[in-house]
N, C-alpha and C positions, 0 to 999 in steps of 0.2 A: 431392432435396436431402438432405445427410447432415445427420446432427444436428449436427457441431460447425458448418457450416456458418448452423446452425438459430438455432443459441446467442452465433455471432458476431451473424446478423442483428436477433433480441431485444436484444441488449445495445446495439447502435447504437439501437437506436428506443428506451429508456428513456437514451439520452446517456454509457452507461460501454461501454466497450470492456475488456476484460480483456487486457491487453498479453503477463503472465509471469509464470511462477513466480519468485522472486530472493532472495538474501540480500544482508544488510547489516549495518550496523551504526549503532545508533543516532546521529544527529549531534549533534545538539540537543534538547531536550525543555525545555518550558513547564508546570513542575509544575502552575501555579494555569491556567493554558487549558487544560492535559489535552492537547495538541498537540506535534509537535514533526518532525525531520525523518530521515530516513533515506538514509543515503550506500551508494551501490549500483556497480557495475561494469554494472548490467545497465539502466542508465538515463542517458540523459545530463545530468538534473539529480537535487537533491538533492529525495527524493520524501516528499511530506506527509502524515503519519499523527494520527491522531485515537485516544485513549485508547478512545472505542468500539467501534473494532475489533479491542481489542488484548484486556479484560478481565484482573482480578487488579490485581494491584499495578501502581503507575505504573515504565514505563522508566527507567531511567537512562542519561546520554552514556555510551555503547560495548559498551552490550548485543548481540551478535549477536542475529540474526534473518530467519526467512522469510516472506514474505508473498506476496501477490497486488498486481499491481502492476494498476489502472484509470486510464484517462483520465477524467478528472471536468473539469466544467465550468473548473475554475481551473485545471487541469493534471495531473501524475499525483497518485495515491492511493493509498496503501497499505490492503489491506484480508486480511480475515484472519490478523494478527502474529501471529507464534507465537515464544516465545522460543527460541533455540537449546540 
């Protein structure tokens, strides 16, 4: 078995799958939940990110951005934002 092969099957048995690298653009942001969404070409809906993954200052609507997109139990997830 190769490793990424390895790394896909870990991430199924803890419930995330790591979909893609992608850019976007912030859509929405909930200053006071710290939450908000991100509008992608590389996703067919609009994907939900958490100020925890993001660190620093909070988003603002039309920030560029790259991240990791995961399947999570409620749907995708952005994880490691990185501003552009």
């Amino acid at each position: 078995m190769e490793f990424a092969d390895e790394y896909r099957t870990l991430n199924r048995a803890v419930g995330l799958c790591i979909v893609a690298m992608a850019n976007g653009k912030v859509d929405f942001f909930n200053d006071t939940g710290g939450y908000g969404f991100i509008s992608t070409d590389d996703a067919d809906d609009d994907v939900f990110f958490h100020m925890e993954d993001v660190g620093g200052e909070d988003l603002t609507e039309g920030t560029e951005v790259e991240f990791d997109i995961e399947q999570a139990p409620k749907g995708p997830r952005a994880t490691n934002v990185v501003r552009q």
